[in-house]
C-alpha positions in Angstrom: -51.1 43.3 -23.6 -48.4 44.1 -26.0 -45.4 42.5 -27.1 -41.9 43.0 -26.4 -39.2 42.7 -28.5 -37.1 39.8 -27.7 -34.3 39.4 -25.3 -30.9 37.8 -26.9 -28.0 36.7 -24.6 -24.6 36.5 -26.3 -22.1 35.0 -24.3 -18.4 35.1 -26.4 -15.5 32.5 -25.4 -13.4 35.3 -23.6 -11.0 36.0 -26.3 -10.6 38.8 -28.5 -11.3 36.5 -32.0 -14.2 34.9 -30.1 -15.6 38.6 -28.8 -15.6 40.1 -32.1 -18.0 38.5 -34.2 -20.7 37.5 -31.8 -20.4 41.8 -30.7 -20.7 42.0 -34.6 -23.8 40.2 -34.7 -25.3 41.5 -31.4 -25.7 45.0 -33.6 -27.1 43.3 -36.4 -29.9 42.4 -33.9 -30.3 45.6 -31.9 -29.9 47.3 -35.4 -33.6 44.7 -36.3 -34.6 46.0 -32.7 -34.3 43.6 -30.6 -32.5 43.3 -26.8 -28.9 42.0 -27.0 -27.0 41.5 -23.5 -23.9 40.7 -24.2 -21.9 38.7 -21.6 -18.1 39.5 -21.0 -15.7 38.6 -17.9 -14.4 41.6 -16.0 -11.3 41.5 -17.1 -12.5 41.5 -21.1 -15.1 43.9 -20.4 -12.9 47.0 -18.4 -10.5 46.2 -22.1 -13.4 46.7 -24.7 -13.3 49.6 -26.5 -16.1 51.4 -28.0 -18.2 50.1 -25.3 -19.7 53.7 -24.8 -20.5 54.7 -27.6 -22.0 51.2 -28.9 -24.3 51.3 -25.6 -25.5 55.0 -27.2 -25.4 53.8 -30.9 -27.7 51.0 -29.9 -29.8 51.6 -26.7 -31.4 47.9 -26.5 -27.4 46.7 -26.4 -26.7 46.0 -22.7 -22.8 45.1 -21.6 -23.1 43.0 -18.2 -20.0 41.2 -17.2 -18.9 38.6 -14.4 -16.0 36.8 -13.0 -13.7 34.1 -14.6 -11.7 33.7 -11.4 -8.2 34.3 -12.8 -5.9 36.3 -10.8 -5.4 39.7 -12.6 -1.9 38.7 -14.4 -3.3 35.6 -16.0 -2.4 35.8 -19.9 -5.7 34.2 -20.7 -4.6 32.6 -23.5 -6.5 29.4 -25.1 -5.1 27.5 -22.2 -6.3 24.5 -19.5 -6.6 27.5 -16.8 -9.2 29.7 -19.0 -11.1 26.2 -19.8 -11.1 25.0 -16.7 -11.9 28.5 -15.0 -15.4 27.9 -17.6 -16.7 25.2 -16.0 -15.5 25.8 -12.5 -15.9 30.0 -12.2 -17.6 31.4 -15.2 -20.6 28.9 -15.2 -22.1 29.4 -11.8 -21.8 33.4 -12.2 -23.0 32.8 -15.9 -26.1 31.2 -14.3 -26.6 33.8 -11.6 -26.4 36.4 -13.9 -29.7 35.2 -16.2 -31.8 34.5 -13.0 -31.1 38.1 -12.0 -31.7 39.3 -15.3 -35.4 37.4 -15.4 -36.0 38.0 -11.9 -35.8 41.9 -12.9 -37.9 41.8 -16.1 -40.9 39.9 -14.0 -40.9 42.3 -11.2 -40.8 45.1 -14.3 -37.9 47.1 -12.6 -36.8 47.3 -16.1 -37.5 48.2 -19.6 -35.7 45.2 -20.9 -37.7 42.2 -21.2 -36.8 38.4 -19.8 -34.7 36.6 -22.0 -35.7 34.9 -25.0 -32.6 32.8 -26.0 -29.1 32.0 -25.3 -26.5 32.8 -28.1 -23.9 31.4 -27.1 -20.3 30.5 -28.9 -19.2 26.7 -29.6 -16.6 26.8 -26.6 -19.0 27.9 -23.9 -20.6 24.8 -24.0 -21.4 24.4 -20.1 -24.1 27.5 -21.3 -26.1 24.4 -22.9 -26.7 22.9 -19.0 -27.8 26.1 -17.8 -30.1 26.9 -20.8 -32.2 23.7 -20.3 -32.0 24.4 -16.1 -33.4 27.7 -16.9 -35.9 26.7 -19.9 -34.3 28.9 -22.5 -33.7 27.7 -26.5 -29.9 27.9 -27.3 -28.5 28.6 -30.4 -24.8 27.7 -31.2 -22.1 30.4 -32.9 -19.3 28.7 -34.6 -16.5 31.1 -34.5 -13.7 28.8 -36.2 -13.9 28.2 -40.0 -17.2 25.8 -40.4 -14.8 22.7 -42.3 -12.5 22.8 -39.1 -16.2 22.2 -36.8 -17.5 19.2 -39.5 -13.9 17.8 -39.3 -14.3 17.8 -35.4 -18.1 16.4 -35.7 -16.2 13.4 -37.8 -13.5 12.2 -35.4 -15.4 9.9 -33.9 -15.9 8.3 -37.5 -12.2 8.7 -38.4 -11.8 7.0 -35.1 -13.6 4.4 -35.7 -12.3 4.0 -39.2 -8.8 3.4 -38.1 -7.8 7.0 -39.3 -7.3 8.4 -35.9 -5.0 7.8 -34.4 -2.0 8.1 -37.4 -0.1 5.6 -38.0 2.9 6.9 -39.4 4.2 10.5 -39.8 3.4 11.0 -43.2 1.7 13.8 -42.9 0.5 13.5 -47.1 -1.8 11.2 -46.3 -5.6 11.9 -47.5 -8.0 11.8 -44.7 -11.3 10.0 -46.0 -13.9 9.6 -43.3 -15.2 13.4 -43.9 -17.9 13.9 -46.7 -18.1 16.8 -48.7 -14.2 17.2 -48.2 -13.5 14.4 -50.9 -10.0 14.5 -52.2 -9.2 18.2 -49.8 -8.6 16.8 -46.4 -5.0 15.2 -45.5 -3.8 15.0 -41.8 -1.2 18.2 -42.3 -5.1 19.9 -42.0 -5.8 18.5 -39.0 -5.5 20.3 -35.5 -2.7 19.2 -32.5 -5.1 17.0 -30.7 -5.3 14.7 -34.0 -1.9 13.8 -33.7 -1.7 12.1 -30.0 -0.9 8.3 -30.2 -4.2 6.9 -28.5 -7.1 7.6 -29.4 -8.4 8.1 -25.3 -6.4 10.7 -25.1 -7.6 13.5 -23.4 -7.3 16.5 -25.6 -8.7 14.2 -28.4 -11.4 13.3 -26.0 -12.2 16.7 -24.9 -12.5 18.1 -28.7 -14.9 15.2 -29.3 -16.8 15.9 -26.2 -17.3 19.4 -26.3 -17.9 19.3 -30.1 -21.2 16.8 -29.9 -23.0 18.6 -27.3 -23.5 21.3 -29.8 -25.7 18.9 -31.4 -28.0 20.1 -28.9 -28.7 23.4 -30.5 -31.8 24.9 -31.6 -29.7 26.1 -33.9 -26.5 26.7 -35.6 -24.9 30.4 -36.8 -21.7 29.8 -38.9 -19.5 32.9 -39.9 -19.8 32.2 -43.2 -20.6 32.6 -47.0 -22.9 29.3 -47.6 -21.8 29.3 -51.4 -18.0 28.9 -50.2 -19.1 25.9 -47.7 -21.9 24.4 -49.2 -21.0 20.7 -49.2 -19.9 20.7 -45.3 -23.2 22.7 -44.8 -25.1 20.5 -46.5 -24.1 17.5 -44.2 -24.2 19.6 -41.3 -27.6 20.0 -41.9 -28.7 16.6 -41.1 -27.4 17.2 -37.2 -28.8 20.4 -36.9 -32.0 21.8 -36.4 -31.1 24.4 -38.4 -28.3 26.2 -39.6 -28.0 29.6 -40.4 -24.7 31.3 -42.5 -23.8 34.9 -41.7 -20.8 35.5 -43.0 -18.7 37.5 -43.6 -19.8 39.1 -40.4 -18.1 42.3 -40.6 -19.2 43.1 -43.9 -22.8 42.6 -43.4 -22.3 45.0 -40.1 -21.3 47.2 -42.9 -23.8 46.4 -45.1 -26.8 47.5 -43.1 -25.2 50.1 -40.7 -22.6 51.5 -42.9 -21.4 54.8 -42.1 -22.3 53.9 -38.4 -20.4 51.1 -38.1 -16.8 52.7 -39.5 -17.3 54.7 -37.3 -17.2 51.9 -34.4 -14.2 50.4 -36.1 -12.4 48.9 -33.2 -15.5 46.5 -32.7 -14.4 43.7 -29.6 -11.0 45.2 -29.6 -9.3 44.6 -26.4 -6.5 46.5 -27.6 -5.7 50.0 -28.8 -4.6 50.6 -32.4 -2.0 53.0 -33.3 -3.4 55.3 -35.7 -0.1 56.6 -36.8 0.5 53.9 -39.1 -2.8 54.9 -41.6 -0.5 58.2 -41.9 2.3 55.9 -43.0 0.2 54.0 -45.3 -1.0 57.1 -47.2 2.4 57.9 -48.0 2.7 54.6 -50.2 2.3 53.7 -53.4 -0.6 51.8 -54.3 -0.8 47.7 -53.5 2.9 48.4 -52.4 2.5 47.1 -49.2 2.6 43.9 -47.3 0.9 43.7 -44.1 1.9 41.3 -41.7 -0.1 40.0 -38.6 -0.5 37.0 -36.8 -3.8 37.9 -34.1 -3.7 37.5 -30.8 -2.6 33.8 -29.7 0.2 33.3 -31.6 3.6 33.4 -30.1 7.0 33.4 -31.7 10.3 32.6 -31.0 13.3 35.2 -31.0 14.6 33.2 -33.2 10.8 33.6 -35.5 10.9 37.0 -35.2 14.8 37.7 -36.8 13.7 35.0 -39.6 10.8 36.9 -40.7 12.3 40.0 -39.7 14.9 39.6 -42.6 12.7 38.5 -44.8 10.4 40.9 -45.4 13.8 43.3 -44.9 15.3 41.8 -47.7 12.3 41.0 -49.9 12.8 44.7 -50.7 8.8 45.3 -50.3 7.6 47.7 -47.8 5.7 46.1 -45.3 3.2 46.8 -42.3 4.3 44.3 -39.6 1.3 44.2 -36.3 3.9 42.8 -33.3 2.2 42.4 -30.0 4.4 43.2 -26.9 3.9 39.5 -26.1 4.2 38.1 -29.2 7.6 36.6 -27.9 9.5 36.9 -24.9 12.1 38.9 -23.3 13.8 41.8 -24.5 16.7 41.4 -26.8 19.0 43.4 -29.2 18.3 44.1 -33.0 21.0 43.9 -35.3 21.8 47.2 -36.9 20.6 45.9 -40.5 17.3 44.7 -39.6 16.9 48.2 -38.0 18.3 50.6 -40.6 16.2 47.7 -43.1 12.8 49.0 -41.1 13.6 52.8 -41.4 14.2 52.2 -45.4 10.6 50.8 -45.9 9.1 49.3 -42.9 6.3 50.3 -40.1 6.1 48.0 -36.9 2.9 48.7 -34.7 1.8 47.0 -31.7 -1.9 46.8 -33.1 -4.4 48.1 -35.8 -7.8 48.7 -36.7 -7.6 45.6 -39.3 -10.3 46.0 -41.7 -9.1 49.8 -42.0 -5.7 48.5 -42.8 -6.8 45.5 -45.4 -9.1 48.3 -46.8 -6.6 50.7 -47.4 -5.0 51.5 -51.1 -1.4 50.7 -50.3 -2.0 47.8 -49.1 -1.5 44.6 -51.7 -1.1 41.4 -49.7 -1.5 39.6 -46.4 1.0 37.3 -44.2 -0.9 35.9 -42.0 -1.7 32.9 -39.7 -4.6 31.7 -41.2 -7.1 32.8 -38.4 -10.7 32.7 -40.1 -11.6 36.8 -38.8 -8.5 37.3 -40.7 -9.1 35.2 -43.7 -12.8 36.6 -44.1 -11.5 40.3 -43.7 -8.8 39.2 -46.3 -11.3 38.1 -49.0 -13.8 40.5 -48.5 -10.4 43.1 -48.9 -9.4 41.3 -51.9 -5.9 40.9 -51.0 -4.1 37.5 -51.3 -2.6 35.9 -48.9 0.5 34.4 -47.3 -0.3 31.6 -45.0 1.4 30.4 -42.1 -1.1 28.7 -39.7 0.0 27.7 -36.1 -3.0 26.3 -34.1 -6.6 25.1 -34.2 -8.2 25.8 -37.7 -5.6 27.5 -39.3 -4.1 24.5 -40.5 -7.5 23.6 -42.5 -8.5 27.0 -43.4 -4.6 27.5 -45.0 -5.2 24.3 -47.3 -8.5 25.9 -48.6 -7.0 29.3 -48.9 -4.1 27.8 -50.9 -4.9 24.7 -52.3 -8.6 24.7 -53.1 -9.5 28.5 -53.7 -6.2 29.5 -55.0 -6.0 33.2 -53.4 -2.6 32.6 -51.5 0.8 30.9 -50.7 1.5 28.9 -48.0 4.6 29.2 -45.8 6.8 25.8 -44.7 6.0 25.7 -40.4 10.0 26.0 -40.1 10.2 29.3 -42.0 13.7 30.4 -42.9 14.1 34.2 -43.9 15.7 33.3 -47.8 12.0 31.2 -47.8 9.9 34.3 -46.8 12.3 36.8 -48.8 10.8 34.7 -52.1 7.2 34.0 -50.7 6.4 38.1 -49.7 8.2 38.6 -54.1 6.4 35.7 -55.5 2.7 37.4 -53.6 3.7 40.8 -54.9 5.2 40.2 -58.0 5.3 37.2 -60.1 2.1 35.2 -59.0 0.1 38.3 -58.2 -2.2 38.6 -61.1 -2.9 35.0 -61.3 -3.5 34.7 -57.5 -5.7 38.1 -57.6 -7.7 36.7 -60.4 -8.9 34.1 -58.0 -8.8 36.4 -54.9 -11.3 38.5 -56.8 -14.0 36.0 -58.0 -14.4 35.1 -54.2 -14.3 38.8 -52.9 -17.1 39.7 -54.9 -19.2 36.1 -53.5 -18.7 37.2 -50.3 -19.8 40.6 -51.1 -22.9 39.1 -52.6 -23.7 37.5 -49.9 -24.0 40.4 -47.5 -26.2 42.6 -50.4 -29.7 42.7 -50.6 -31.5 39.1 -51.7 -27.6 37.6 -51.0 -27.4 34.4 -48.9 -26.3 35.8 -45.8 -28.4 38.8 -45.8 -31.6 36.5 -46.5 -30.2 34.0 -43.5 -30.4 37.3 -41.0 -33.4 38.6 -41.4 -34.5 34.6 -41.1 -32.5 34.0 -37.9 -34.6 37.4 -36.5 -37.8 35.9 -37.4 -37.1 32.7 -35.9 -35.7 34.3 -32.5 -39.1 36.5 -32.8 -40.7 33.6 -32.9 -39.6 32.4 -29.3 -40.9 35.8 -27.7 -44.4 35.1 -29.8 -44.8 31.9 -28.5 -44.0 32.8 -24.6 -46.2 35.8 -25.6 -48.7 33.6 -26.8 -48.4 30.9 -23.3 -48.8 34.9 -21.1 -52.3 35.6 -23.1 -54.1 32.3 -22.5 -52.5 32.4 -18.8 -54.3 35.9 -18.6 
């Protein structure tokens, strides 16, 4: 009887920053040979490009998708109607889905073999209940920046400590209950649902809920260099199993597949990139240009978009600026400056191929809202940053980016265009060489990590061995059966 390689499920939170990564690592493992079905909802999984070609680049990657229940014209932002469609929609159809799978592979209908393991990311926690009805190990991906998940893993401390709720608006004050972030943490870094009044507050509640059933992991994959996290990892470690750091993702993709993989550069995009702007770009002088994006949750004002509109206008930089069609609402006029300011020196696109765009030679810094993909593309680029974080993590990851590892600036919330106008000079001009000198000492860690012997290539081919391992033992249970 010979033994199959073994069968991975990845099931992504269904949104594009969530998709991304865990479709990164679902290569890495078809790559090491093993079977990766990769769960998406319909509506993700008619969006995805490259899905074609990464089904031929790597026949043991399968694409299966099912419904999340939402009427078509749902936004499916990170909203109560995509969380609640999880535990109400997605989960029974989640469920259905793996018994079919398994009930195929035993009556050998197929070439792909039962499933092995659940991979599934931090959000999609009702995946934990079905893994244990179903008798499957689960392993955890962290998608946000692994300080934000130890801070979250602490609020019950901090509650209990009297530092949750606040009880003032100073928003200076150091935050003490979380170890290995010593002198780092203040409540400016903590998310919204820190700053409710009552500490049974539901969104509070919810975030401490859904982040101790991870706990429950076999095991726990952070996108992440361990060198740059080592003291929250290092704690972590005493709640999981084990832990296993990957990061930077995308540049260990590279790494091992390399010319194959640029080639599959829209990887989890669920939108199209205009290609018209790397034409742009190679008209520019070197580390000219400032490339402004703020993913694919973030909405601004009209009133936003004229502030930072005439600021990088007037900064007298060119600039790259990524603005979704729904990045704010309704459609109103430009003034004439702003537009004849654009034509002068500026390119506005709906959406890019990032990591071709941070990677390009014109291009010298980053505005951005702090998302970790972003951040980790950023430092594996080498370009510093501008930081203006809106939601979840990005308030935690813009205090390391800024205050602790010294690679970028960080932008006041209310952003006024006179404020960005000196932020986007100070980047490109003044500070640059200091803040480059820093930005470059952690691009090369991270690029390290992902080489040969590096942490995060040694942690793959670990995390392969110890998902082998499941298949050897159920292999193992099939022999003596026999």
């Amino acid at each position: 009887m010979a033994m199959k390689q073994p069968h991975v499920i990845i099931f992504p939170f269904p949104l594009q920053g969530h998709m991304k990564p865990l479709l990164c690592l679902a290569e890495l493992l078809c790559h090491a040979g093993l079977h990766v079905t990769y769960v998406n909802t319909h509506h993700n999984h008619q969006r995805l490009a490259n899905r074609q070609a990464l089904s031929t680049h790597f026949p043991t990657l399968h694409f299966e998708s099912i419904s999340d229940g939402l009427p078509e014209d749902d936004p499916r932002t990170l909203n109560s109607q995509l969380l609640i469609a999880l535990k109400t929609s997605i989960r029974p159809h989640f469920r259905e889905l793996l018994k079919t799978i398994s009930l195929k592979a035993e009556s050998n209908d197929t070439l792909v073999p039962p499933p092995s393991c659940i991979m599934t990311d931090g959000l999609v926690t009702f995946a934990f209940d079905v893994a244990e009805e179903l008798g499957l190990p689960i392993l955890s991906f962290n998608v946000p920046c692994p300080r934000y998940l130890w801070t979250c893993l602490c609020l019950p401390k901090l509650i209990e400590n009297g530092q949750l709720p606040f009880q003032d608006d100073d928003m200076n004050v150091e935050i003490t209950g979380v170890p290995g972030m010593e002198g780092l943490l203040h409540r400016q870094d903590l998310p919204g649902f820190c700053r409710v009044k009552q500490a049974d507050h539901p969104s509070l509640q919810f975030a401490i809920n859904e982040t101790q059933t991870l706990k429950r992991a076999s095991a726990l994959i952070l996108d992440t260099v361990y060198e740059l996290d080592a003291p929250c990892i290092s704690h972590m470690a005493l709640m999981f199993p084990k832990i296993y750091t990957l990061g930077p993702l995308h540049a260990l993709l590279n790494s091992q597949i390399g010319d194959m993989s640029r080639g599959l550069a829209s990887h989890g995009s669920l939108w199209k990139s205009d290609l018209n702007c790397m034409t742009w770009l190679d008209s520019q002088p070197s580390k000219s240009i400032i490339y402004v994006s703020f993913g694919t949750l973030v909405h601004l004002t009209r009133a936003q978009v004229i502030e930072f509109w005439y600021g990088l206008v007037n900064s007298g930089h060119p600039f790259l600026w990524v603005m979704r069609s729904d990045i704010t609402s309704g459609d109103h006029q430009i003034p004439a400056e702003l537009e004849n300011g654009t034509k002068e020196r500026g390119c506005i696109v709906d959406w890019v191929s990032q990591e071709e765009v941070l990677a390009h030679k014109s291009v010298g810094g980053f505005l951005t809202h702090s998302g970790w993909n972003s951040t980790l593309e950023s430092i594996v680029a080498g370009l510093p940053m501008i930081c203006w974080p809106k939601l979840g993590d990005h308030y935690i990851i813009s205090s390391t980016v800024c205050r602790q590892w010294k690679i970028g600036l960080q932008l006041n919330e209310n952003c006024d265009r006179s404020n960005i106008e000196s932020m986007v000079q100070t980047l490109m001009g003044s500070k640059r060489e200091e803040i480059q000198s820093s930005m470059d000492a952690i691009s090369k860690l991270s690029r390290d990590s992902v080489a040969e012997g590096g942490s995060s290539h040694n942690n793959l081919e670990q995390l392969i061995e110890y998902i082998r391992n499941f298949r050897l033992l159920k292999f193992i249970c099939l022999v003596r059966v026999g």
